[in-house]
N, CA, C and O atoms as a printed pandas DataFrame, in Angstrom:
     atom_number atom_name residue_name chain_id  residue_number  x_coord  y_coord  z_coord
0              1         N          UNK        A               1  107.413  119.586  114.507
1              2        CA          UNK        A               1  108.304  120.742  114.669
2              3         C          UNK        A               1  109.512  120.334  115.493
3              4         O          UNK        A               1  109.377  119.762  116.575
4              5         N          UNK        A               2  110.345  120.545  115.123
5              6        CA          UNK        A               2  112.484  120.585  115.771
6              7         C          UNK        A               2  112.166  121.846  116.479
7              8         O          UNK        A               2  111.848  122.993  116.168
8              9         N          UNK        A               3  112.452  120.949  117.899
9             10        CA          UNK        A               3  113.088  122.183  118.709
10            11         C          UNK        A               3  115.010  121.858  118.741
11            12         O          UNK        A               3  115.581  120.770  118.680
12            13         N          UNK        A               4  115.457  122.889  118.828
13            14        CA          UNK        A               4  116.761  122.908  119.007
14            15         C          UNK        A               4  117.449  123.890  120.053
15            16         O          UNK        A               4  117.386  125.116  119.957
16            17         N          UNK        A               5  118.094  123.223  121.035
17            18        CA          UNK        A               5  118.427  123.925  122.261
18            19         C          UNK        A               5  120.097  124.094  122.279
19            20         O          UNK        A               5  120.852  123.181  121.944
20            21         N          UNK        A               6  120.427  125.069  122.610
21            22        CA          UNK        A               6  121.930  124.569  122.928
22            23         C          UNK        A               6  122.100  125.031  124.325
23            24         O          UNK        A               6  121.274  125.780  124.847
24            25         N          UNK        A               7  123.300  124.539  125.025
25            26        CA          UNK        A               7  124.338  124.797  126.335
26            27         C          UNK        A               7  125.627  124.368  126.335
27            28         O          UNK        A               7  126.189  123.510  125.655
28            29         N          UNK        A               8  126.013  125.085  127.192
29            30        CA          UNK        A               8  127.442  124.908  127.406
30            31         C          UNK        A               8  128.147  126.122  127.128
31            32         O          UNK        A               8  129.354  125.893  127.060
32            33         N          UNK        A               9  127.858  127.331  126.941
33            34        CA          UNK        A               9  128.442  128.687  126.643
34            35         C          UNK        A               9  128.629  129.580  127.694
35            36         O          UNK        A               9  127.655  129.480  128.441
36            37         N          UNK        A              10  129.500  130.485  128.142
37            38        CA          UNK        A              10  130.055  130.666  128.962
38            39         C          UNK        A              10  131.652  131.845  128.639
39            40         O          UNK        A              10  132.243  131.858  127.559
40            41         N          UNK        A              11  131.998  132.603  129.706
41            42        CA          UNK        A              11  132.958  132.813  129.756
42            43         C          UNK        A              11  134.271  132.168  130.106
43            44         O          UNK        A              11  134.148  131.328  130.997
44            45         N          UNK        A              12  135.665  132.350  129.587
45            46        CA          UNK        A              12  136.666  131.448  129.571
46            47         C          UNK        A              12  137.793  132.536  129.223
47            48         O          UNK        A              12  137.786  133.604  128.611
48            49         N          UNK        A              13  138.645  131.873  129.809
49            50        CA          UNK        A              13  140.110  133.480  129.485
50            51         C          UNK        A              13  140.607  132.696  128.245
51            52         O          UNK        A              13  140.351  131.499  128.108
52            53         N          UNK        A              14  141.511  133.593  127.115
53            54        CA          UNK        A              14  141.964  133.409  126.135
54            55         C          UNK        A              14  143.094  132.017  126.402
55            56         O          UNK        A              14  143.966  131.937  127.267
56            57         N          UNK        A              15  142.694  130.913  125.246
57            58        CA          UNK        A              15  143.704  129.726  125.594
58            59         C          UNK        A              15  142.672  128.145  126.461
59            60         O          UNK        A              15  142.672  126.920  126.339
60            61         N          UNK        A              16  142.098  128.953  127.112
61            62        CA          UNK        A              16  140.890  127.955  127.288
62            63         C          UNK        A              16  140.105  126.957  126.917
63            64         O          UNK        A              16  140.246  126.672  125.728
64            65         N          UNK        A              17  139.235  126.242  127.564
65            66        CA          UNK        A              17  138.433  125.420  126.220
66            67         C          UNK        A              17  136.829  125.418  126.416
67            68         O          UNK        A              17  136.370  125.558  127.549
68            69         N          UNK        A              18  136.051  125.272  125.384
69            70        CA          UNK        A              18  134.750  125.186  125.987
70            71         C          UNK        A              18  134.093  123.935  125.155
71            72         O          UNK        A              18  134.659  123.241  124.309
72            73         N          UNK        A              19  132.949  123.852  125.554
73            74        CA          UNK        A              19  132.481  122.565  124.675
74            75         C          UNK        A              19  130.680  122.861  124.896
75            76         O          UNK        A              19  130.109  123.165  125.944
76            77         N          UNK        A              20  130.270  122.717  123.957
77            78        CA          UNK        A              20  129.292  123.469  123.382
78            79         C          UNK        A              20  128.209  122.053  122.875
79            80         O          UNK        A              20  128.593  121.189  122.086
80            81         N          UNK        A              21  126.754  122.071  123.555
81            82        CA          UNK        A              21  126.186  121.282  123.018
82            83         C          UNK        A              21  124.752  121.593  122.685
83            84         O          UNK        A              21  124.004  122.443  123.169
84            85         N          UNK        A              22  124.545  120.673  121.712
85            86        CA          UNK        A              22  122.685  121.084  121.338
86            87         C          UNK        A              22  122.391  119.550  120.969
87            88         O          UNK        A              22  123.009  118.559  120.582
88            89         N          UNK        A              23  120.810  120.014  121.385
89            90        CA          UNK        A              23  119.834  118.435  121.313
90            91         C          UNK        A              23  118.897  118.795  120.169
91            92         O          UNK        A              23  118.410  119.917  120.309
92            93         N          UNK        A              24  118.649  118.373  119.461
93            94        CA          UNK        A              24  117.058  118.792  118.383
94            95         C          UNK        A              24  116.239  117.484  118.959
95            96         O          UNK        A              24  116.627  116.388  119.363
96            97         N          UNK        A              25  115.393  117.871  118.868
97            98        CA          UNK        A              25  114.414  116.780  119.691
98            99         C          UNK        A              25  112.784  117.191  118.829
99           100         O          UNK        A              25  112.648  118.321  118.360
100          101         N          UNK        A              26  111.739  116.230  118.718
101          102        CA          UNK        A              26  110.358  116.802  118.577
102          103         C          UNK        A              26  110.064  116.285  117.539
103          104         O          UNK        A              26  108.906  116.539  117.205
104          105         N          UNK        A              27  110.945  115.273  116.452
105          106        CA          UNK        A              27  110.171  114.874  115.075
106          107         C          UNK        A              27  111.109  113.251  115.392
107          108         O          UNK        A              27  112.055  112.776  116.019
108          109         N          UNK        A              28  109.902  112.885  114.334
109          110        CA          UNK        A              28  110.057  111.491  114.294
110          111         C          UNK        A              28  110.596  111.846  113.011
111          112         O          UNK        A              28  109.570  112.083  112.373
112          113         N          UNK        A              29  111.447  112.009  112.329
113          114        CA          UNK        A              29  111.946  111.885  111.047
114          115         C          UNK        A              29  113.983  112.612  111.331
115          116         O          UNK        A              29  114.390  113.484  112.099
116          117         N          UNK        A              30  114.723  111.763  110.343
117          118        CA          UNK        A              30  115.576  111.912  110.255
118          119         C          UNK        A              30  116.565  113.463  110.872
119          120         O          UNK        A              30  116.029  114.445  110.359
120          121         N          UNK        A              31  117.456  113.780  111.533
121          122        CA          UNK        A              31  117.644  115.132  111.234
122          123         C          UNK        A              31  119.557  114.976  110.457
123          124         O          UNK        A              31  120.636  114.756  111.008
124          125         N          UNK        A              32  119.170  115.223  108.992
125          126        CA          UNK        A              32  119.935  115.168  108.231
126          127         C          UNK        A              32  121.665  115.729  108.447
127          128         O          UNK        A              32  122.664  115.054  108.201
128          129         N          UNK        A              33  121.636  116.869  108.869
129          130        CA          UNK        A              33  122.662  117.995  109.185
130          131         C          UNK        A              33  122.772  118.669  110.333
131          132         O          UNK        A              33  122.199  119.754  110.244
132          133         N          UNK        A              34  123.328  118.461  111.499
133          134        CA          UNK        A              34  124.034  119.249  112.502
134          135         C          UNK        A              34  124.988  120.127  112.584
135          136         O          UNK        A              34  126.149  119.754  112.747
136          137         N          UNK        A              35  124.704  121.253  112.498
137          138        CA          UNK        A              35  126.413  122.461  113.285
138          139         C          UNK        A              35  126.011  123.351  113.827
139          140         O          UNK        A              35  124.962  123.476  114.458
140          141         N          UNK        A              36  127.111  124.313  113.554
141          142        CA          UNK        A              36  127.032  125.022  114.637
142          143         C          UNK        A              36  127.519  126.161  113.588
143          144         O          UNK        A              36  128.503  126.042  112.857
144          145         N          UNK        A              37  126.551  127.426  113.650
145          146        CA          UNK        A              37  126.967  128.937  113.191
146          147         C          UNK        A              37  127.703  129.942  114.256
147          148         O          UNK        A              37  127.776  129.503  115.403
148          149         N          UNK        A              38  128.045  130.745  114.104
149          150        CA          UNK        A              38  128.360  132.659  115.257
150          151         C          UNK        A              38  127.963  133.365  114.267
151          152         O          UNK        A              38  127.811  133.444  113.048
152          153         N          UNK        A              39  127.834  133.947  115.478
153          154        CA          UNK        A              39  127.486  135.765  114.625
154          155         C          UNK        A              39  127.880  136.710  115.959
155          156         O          UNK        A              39  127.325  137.017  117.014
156          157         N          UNK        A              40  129.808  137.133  114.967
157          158        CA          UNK        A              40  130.005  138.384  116.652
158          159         C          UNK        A              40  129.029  139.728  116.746
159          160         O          UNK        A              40  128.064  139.690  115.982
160          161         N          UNK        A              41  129.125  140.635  117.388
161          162        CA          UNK        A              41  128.700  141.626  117.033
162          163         C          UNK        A              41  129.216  142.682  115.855
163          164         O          UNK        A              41  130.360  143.104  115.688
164          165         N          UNK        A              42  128.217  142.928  115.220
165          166        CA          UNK        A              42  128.424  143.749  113.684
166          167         C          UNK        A              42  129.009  143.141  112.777
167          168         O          UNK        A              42  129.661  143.632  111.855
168          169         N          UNK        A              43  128.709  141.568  113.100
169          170        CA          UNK        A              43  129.266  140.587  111.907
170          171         C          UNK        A              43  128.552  139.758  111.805
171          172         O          UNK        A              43  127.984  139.135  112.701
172          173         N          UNK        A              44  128.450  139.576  110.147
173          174        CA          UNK        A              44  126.970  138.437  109.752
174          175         C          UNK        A              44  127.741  136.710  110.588
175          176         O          UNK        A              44  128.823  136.375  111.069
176          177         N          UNK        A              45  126.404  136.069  110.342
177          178        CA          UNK        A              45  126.607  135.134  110.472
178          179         C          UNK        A              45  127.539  134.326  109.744
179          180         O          UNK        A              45  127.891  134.540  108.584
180          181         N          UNK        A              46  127.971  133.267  110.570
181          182        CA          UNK        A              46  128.952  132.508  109.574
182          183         C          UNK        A              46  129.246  130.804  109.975
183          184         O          UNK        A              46  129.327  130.670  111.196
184          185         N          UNK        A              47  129.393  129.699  109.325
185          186        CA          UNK        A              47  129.493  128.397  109.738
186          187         C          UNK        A              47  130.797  128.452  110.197
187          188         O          UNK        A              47  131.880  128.890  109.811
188          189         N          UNK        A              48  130.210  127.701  111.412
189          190        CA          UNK        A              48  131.472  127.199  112.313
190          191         C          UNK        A              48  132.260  125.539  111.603
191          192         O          UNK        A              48  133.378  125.113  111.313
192          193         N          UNK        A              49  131.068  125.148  111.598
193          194        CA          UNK        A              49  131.290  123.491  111.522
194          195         C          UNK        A              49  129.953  122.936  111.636
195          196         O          UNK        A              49  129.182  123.330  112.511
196          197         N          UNK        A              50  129.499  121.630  110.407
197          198        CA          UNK        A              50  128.895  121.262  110.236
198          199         C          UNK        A              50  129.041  119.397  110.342
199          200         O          UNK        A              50  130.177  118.932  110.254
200          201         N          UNK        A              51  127.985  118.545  110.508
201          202        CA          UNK        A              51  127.979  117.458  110.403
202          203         C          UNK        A              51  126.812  116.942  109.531
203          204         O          UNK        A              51  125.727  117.520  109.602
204          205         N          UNK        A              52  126.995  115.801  108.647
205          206        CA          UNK        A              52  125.975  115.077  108.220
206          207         C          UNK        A              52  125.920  113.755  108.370
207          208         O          UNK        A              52  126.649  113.257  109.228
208          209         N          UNK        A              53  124.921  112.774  107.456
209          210        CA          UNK        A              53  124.571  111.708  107.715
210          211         C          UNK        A              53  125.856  111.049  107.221
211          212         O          UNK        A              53  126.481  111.741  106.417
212          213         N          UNK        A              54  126.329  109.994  107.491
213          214        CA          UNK        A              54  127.556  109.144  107.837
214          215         C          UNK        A              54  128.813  109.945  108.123
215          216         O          UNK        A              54  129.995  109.684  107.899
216          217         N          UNK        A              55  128.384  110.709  108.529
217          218        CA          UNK        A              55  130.083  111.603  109.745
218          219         C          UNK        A              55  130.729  112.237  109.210
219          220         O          UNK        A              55  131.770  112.712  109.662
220          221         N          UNK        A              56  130.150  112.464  107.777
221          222        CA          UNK        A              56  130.862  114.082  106.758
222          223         C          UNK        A              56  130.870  115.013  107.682
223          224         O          UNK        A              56  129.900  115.002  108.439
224          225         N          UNK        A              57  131.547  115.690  107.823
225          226        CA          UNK        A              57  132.134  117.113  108.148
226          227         C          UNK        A              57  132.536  118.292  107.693
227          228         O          UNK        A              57  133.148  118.126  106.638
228          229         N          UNK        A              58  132.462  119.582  108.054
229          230        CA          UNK        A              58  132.464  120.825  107.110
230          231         C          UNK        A              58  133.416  121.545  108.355
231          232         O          UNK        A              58  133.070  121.268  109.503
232          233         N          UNK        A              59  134.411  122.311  108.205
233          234        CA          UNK        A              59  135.284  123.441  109.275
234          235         C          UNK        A              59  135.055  124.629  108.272
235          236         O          UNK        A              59  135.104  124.483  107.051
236          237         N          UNK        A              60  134.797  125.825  108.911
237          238        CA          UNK        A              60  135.643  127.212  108.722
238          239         C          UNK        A              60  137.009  126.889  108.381
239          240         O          UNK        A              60  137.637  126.319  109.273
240          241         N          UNK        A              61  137.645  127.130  107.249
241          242        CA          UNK        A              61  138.794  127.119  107.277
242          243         C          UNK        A              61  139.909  127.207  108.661
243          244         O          UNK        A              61  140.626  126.381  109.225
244          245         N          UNK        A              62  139.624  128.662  108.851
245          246        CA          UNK        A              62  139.935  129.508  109.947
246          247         C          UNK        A              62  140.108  128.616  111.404
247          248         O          UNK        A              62  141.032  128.427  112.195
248          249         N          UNK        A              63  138.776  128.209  111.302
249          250        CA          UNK        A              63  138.852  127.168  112.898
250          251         C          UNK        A              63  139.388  126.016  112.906
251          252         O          UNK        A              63  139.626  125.513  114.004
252          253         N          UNK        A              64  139.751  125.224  111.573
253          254        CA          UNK        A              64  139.769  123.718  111.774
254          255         C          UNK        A              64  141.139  123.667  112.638
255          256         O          UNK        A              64  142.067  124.467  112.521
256          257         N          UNK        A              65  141.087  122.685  113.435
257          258        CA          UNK        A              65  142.400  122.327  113.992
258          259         C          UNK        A              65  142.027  122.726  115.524
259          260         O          UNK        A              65  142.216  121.838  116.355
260          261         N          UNK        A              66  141.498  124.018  116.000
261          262        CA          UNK        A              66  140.942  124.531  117.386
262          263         C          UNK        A              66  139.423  123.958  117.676
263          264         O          UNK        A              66  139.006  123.604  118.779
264          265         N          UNK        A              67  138.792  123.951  116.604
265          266        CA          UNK        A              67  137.506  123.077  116.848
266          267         C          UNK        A              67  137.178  121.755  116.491
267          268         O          UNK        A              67  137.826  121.008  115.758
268          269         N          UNK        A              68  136.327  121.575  116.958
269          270        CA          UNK        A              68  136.005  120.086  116.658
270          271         C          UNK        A              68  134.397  119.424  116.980
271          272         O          UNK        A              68  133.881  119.265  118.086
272          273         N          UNK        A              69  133.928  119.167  115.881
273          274        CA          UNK        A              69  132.298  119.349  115.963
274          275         C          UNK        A              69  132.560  117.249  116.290
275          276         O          UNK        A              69  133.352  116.467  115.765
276          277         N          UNK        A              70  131.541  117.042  117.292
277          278        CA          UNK        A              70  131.002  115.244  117.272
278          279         C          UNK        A              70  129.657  115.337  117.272
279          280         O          UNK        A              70  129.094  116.346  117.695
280          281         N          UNK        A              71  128.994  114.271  116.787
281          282        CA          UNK        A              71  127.513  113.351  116.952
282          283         C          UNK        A              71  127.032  112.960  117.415
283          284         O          UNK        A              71  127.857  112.174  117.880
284          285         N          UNK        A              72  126.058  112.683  117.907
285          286        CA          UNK        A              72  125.656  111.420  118.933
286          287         C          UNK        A              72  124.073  111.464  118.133
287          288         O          UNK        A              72  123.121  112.193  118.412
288          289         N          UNK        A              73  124.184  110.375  117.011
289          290        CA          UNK        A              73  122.991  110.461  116.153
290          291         C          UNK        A              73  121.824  109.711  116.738
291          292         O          UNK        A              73  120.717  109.959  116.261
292          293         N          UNK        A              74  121.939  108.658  117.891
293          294        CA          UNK        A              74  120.799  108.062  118.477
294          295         C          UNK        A              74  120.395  108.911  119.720
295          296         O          UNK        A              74  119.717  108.620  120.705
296          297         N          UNK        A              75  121.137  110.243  119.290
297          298        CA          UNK        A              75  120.420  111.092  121.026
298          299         C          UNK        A              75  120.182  112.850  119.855
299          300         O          UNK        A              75  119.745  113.923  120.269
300          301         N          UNK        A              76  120.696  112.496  118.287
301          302        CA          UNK        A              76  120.044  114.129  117.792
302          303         C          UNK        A              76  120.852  114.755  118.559
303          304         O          UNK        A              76  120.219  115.681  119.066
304          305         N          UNK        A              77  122.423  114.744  119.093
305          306        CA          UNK        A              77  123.143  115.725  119.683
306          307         C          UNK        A              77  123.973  115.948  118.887
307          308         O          UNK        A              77  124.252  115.223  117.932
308          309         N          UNK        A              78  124.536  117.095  119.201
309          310        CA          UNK        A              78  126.009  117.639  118.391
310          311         C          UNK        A              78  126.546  118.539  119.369
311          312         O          UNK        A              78  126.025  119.399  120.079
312          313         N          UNK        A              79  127.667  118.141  119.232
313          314        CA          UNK        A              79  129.216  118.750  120.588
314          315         C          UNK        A              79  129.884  119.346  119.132
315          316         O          UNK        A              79  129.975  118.885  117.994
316          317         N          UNK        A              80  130.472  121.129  120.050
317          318        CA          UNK        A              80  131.254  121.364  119.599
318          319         C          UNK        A              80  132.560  121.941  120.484
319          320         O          UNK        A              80  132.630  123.099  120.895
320          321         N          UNK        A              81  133.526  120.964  120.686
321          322        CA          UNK        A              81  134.512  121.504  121.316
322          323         C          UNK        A              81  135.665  122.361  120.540
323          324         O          UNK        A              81  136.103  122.296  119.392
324          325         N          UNK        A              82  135.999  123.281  121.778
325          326        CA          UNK        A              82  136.523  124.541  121.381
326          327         C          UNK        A              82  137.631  125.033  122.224
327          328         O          UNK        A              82  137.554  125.604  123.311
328          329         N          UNK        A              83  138.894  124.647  121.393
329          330        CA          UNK        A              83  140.408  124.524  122.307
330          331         C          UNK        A              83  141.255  126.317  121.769
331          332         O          UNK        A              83  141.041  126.952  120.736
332          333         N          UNK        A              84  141.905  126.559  122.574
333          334        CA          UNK        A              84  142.714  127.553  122.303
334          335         C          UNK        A              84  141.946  128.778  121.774
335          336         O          UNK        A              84  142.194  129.337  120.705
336          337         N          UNK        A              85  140.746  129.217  122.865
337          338        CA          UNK        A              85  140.062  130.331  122.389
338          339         C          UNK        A              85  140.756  131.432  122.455
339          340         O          UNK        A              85  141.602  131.609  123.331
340          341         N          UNK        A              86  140.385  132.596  121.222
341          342        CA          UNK        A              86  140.959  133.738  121.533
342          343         C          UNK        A              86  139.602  134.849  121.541
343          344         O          UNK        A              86  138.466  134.697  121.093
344          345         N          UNK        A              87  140.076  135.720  122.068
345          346        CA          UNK        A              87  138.660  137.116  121.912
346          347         C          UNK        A              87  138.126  137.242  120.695
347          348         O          UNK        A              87  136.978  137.671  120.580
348          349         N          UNK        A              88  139.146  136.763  119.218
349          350        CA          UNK        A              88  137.879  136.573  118.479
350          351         C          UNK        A              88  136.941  135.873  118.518
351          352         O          UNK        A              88  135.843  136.219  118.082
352          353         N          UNK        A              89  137.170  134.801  119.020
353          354        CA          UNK        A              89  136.109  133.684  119.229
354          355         C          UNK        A              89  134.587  134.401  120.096
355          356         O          UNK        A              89  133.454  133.972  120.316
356          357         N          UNK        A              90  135.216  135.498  120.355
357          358        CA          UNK        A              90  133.589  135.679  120.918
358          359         C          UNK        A              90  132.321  136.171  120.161
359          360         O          UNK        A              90  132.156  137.071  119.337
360          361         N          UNK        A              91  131.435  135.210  120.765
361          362        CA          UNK        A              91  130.422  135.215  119.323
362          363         C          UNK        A              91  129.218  134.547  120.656
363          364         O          UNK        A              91  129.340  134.028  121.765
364          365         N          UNK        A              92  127.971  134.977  119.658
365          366        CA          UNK        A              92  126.998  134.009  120.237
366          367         C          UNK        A              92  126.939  133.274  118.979
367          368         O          UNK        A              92  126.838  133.702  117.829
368          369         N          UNK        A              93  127.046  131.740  119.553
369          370        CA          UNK        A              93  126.891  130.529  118.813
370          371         C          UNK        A              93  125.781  129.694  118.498
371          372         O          UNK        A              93  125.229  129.233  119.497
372          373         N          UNK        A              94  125.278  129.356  117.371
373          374        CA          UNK        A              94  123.874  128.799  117.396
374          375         C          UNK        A              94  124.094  127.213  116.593
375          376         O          UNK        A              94  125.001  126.819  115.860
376          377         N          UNK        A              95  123.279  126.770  116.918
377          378        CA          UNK        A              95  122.624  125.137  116.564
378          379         C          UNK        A              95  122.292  124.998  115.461
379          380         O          UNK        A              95  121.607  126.010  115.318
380          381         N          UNK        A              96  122.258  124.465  114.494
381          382        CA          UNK        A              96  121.604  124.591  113.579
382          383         C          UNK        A              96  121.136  123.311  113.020
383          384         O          UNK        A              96  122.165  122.789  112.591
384          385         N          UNK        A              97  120.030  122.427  112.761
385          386        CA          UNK        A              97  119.603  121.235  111.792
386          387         C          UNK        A              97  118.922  121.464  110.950
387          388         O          UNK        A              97  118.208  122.459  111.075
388          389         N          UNK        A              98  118.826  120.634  109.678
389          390        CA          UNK        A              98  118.353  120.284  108.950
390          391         C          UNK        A              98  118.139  118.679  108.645
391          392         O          UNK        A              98  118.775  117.631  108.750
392          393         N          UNK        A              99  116.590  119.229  108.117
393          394        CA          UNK        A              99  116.331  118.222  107.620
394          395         C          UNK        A              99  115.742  118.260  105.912
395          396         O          UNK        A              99  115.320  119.288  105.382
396          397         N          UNK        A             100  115.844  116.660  105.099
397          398        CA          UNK        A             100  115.228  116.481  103.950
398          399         C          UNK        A             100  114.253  115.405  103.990
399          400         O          UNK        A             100  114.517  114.258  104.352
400          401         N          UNK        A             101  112.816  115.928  103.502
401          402        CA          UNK        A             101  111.757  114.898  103.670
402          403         C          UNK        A             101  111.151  115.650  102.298
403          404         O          UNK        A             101  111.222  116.801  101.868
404          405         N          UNK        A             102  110.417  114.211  101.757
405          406        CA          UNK        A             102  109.450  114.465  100.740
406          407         C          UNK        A             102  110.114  115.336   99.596
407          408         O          UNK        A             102  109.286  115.481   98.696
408          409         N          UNK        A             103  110.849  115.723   99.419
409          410        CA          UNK        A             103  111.468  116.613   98.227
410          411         C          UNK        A             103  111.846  118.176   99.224
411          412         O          UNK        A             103  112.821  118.878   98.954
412          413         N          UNK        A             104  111.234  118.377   99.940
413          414        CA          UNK        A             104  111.580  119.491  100.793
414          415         C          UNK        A             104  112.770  119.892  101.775
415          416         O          UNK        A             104  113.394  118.968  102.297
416          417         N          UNK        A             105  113.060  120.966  102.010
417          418        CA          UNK        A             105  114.226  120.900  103.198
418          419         C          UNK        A             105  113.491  121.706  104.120
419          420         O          UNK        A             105  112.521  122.429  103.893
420          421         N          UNK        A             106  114.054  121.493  105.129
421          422        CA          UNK        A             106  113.169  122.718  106.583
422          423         C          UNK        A             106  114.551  122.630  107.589
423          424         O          UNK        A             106  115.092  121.617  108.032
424          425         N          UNK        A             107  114.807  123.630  107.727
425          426        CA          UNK        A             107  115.501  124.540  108.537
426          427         C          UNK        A             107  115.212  124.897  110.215
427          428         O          UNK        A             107  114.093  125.345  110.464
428          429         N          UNK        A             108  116.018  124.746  111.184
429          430        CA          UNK        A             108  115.990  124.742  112.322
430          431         C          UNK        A             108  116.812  125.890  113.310
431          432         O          UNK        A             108  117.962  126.228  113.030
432          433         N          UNK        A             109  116.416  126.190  113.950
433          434        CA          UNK        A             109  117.784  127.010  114.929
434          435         C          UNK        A             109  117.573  127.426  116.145
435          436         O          UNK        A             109  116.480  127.913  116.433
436          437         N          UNK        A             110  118.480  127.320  116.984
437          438        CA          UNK        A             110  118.497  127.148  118.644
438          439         C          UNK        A             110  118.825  128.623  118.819
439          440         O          UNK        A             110  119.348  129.312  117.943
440          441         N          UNK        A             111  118.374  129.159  120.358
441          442        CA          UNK        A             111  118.191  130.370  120.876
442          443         C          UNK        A             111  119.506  131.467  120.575
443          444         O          UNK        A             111  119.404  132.686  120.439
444          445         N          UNK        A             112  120.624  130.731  120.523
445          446        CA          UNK        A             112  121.949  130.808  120.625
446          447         C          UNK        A             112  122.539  130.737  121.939
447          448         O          UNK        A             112  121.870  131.142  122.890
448          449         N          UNK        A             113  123.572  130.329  122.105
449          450        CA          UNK        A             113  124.743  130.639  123.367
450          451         C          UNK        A             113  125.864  131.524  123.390
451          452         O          UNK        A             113  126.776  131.591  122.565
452          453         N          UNK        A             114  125.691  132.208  124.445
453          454        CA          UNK        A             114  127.067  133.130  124.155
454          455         C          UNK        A             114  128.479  132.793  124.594
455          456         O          UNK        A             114  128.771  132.356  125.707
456          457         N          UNK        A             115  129.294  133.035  123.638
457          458        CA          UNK        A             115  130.861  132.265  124.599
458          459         C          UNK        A             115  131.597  133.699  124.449
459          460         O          UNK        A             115  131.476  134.415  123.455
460          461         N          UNK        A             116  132.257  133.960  125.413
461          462        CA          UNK        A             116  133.086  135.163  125.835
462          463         C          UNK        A             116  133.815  134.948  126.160
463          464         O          UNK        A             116  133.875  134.179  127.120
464          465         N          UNK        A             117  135.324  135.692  125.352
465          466        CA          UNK        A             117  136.672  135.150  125.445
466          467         C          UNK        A             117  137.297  136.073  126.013
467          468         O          UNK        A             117  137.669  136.852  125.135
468          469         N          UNK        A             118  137.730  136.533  127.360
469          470        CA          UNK        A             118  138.002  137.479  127.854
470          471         C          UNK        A             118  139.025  137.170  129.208
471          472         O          UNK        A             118  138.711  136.235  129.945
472          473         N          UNK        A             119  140.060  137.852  129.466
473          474        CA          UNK        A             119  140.951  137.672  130.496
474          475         C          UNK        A             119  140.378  138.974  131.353
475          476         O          UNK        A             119  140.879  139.268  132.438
């Protein structure tokens, strides 16, 4: 079983930066896909930014350019830094991995963190 934790969430005034991290830890097997989802209030979830195996990358349209998802594949981490926040940005943010074994996929997700964009 993947546990997946994140930290680094926090309040920050609009223009700010935050940087956002999660560990998946607990399996001896590959973890294929790293990112990071939100979900503000009264709004579904939605991908922030994703990573896979050799350093493919996925943005929200919307965010690319203010965010910026990194790797650290011999520690199962993923950073997501987060420049020029505005109050939309406030969201609780979650972790997300995957993995593919045996023909199967299995799905992961961290407690969430909340980031609050507020002056």
């Amino acid at each position: 079983q993947v546990q997946v934790v994140e930290s680094g969430g926090g309040l920050v005034q609009p223009g700010g930066s935050l940087r956002l991290s999660c560990v998946a830890s607990g399996s001896p097997f590959r973890i294929d896909v790293m990112g990071w989802y939100r979900q503000a209030p009264g709004k579904e979830r939605e991908l922030v930014a994703r990573t896979g195996n050799g350093g493919s990358t996925n943005y929200s349209d919307s965010l690319k350019g203010r965010f910026t998802i990194t790797r650290d594949y011999a520690k199962n981490t993923v950073y997501l830094q987060m420049n020029s926040l505005m109050p939309e940005d406030t969201a609780v943010y979650y972790c997300h991995a995957l993995q593919r074994r045996f023909g199967q996929t299995y799905e992961y997700w961290g407690q969430g963190t909340q980031v609050t964009v507020s002056s």
